[in-house]
N, C-alpha and C positions, 0 to 999 in steps of 0.2 A: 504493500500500500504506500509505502513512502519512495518509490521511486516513479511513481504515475503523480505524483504530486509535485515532486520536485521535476517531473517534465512539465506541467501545467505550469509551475512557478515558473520557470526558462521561460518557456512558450509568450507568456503576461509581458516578463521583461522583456523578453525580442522586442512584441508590440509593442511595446511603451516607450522604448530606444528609436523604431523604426519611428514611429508618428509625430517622436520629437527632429528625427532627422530629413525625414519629408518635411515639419514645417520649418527648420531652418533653411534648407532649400529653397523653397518658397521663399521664405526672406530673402536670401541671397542673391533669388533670380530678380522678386522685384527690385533690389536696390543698382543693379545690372542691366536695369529693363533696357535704359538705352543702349551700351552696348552688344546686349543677344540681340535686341531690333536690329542693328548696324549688321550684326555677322550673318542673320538670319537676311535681310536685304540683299548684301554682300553675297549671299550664296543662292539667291534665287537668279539676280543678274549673272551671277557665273554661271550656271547650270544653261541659261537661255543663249548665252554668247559665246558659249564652245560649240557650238556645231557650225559659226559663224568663224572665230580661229581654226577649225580643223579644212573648212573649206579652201579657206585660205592657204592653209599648212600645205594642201594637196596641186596649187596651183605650180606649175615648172614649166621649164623655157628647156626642150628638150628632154635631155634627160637629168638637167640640173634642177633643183629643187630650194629656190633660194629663199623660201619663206618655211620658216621650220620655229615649231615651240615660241620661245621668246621673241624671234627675228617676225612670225606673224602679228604679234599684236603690236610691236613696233609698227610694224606696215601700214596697220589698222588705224595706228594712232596719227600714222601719218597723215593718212587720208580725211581723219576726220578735222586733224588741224589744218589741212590743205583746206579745207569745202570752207570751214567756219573763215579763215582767210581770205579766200575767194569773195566769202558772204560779207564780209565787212569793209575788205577798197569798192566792193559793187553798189552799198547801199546805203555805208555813211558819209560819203562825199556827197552825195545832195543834201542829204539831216543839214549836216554841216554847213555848206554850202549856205541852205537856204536858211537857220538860224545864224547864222550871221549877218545877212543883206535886210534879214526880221529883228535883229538887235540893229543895226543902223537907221533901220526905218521906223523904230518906236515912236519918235516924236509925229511923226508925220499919220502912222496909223491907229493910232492911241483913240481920236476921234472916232474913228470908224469904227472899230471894237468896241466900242464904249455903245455907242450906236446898235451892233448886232446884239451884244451881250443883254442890252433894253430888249431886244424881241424876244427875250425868253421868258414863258409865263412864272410869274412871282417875282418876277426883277424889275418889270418895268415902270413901279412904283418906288424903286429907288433912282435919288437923284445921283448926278455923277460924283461927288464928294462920298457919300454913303459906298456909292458901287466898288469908287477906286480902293477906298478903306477896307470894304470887304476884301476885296481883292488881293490888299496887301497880307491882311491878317489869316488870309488863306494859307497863302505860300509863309508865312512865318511860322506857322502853329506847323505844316508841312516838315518846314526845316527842321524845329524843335523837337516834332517829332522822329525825323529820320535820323537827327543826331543823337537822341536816348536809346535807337533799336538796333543802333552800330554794332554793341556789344554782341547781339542776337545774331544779328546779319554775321558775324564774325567766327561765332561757333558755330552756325548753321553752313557758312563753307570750309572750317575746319572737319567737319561730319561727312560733308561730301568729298573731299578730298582724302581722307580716310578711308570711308567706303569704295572710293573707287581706285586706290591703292592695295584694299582687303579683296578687291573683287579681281585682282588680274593676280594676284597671290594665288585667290583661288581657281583661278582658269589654268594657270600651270601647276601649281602644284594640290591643283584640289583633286583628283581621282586617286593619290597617295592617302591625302587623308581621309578620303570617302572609304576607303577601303580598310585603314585601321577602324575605322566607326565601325563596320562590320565586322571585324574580327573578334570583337565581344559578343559574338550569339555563335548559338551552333550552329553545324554546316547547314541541318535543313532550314531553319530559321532565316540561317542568312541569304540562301539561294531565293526564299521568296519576298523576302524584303527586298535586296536587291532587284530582284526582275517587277518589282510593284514602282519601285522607285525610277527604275531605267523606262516603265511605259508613264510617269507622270511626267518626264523631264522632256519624254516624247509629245506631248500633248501642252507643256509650258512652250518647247520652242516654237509651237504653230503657235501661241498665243503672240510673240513676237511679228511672227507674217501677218496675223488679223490687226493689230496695234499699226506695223508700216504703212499696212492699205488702209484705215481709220485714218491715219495721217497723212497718206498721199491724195486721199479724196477731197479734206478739208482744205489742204491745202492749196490744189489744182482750183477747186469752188471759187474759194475767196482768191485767187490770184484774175479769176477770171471776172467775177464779182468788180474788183476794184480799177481794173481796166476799161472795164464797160463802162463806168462810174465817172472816171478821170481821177482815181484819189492817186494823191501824190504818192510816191516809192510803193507803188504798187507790187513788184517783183518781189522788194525787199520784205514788203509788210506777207505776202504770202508765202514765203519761204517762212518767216518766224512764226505765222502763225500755224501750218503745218506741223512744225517744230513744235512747238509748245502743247501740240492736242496730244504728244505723250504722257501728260501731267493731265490727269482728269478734271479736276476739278477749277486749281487755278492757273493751268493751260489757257483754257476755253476764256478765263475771267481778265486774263491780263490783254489776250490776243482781243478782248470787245474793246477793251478800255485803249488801248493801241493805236487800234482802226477809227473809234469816232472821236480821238483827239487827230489825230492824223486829217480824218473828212472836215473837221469845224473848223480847220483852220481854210479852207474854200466856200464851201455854204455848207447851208442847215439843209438841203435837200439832198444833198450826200451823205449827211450824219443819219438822216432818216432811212436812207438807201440800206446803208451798212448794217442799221439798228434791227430792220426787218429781216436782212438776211442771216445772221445771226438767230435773231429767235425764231427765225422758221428750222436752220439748218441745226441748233441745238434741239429743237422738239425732233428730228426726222433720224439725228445721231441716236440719243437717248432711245428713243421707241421702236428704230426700224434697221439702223446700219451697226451700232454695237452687239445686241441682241443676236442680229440675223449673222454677221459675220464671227462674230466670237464662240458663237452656239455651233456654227461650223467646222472654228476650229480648234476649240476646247472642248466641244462634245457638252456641254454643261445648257441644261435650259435658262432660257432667258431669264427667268423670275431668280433665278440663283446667281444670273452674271449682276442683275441691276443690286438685289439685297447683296451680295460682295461687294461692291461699290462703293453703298451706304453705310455698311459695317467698317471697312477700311477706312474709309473718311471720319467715322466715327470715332474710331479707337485709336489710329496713328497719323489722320490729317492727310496732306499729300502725299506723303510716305508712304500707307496704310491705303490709301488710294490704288497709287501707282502698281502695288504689290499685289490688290487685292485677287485678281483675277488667277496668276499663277497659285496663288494660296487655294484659293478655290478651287482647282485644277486638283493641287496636291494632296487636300481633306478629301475628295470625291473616291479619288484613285484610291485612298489608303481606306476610306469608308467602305467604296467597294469590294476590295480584297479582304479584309478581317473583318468586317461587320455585317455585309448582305450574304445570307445564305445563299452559297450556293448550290443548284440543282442539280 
């Protein structure tokens, strides 16, 4: 009798050591939260942009093979510092250009601003001393403000510059450590963890192909949009805005804000132009082109890409956005295999 007891007494202690050491864990991870978010980021964009280094790795002039391992994402980085290069003698010598000939012409169009700015309803009841003060006290509370969130602005590209330093670590040396991860379970275990993991990472890098074409559509729209239009650096404003619909939520919010500061500086019936296209091609994106192309190629129904969405946005903001949809991809796959029976 007193050896079935003192296995119970063991037993009680196990438990009581384990649940203390799960919740210190727990502790640990929350105080960590931002860095596992970084690794866990960090290793979703790796997972999606090695099949994009490996194509590259395979590209040869013969039978020489001059892009290999580290030498591809060199490559890569070239390329993409070439295009953003390209992108900036093409589009900010007019910016440029044209605030400057608009700083020398202040005195002379001040009037006339003052003038359009009265056409907007709720203004036109201010006189010009009221408007200019507004005006001022606009861009002052502006500055005051961008000069208190310096600090934020400064850890927030600290974070991405991390990230994307953690993220090409793990493009080359991530299938080393994907593979110690696994060598903690037994063989059977690990054989179908592994092949559960190799078909979600298959299904995150199409989410990459549906996100390019999301962004190659908006951005072709509005380049054509703003040509039709007359708005000025129309090339320029459609390349970034392309660009930016990678970022779900304040992609879409900076590329509005871009384009009807860009349109008001020629008339209010181009800011109008821009305003409608926007809220139409936002309600057709949302309801009809994320939905139907991502459902194609994430396999995942619509009602689960849009709640990822607002769960991501929810919990980690842009980040948590940007991410949400591979996440969803990788609970589905891992729900599928260990939680739905299968027949």
């Amino acid at each position: 009798m007193t050896r079935p007891a003192s296995n119970s007494a063991q037993r009680i202690r196990g438990y009581i050591v384990f649940a203390f050491a799960f919740a210190f864990a727990i502790y640990v991870a929350w105080m960590l939260r931002n860095v596992l978010v970084l690794l866990y980021v960090s290793s979703l964009f790796a997972v999606v942009l090695t099949p994009v280094v490996r194509a590259t790795s395979r590209l040869r002039i013969g039978r020489w093979h001059p892009f290999h391992g580290a030498t591809a994402i060199f490559f890569l980085l070239l390329i993409v510092a070439g295009a953003l290069t390209a992108f900036g003698f093409l589009a900010l010598p007019p910016v440029i250009r044209d605030l400057q000939a608009f700083n020398g012409e202040i005195p002379t169009r001040l009037p006339a601003l003052l003038v359009r700015f009265k056409q907007i309803p709720f203004v036109g009841g201010l006189n010009s001393a009221q408007l200019i003060s507004s005006i001022q006290g606009f861009f002052s509370n502006a500055a005051a403000g961008l000069l208190l969130s310096l600090t934020n602005w400064a850890r927030v590209l600290v974070q991405v510059g991390a990230g994307f330093v953690l993220t090409l670590y793990l493009i080359l040396e991530g299938d080393s450590a994907y593979r110690w991860f696994l060598s903690f379970l037994s063989p059977e275990p690990r054989h179908r963890l592994d092949v559960t993991l190799q078909r979600a990472a298959g299904r995150m890098e199409k989410w990459l192909i549906g996100q390019a074409s999301l962004m190659l559509i908006l951005g072709l729209a509005s380049t054509i949009l703003y040509l039709s239009l007359g708005v000025r650096y129309a090339y320029g404003l459609g390349v970034l805005t392309g660009l930016l619909n990678i970022i779900p939520v304040l992609g879409a919010a900076v590329s509005i804000v871009l384009a009807l500061l860009v349109a008001a500086i020629d008339s209010w019936s181009r800011v109008l132009g821009v305003a409608i296209f926007f809220l139409i091609y936002v309600q057709i994106e949302n309801s009809l082109l994320i939905p139907r192309i991502m459902k194609n190629r994430v396999q995942l129904p619509a009602l689960a890409i849009l709640v990822a969405l607002l769960l991501g946005s929810a919990v980690e903001g842009v980040v948590g956005a940007l991410v949400a949809i591979p996440t969803a991809v990788l609970v589905a796959v891992l729900f599928d295999e260990y939680l739905v029976r299968k027949e």
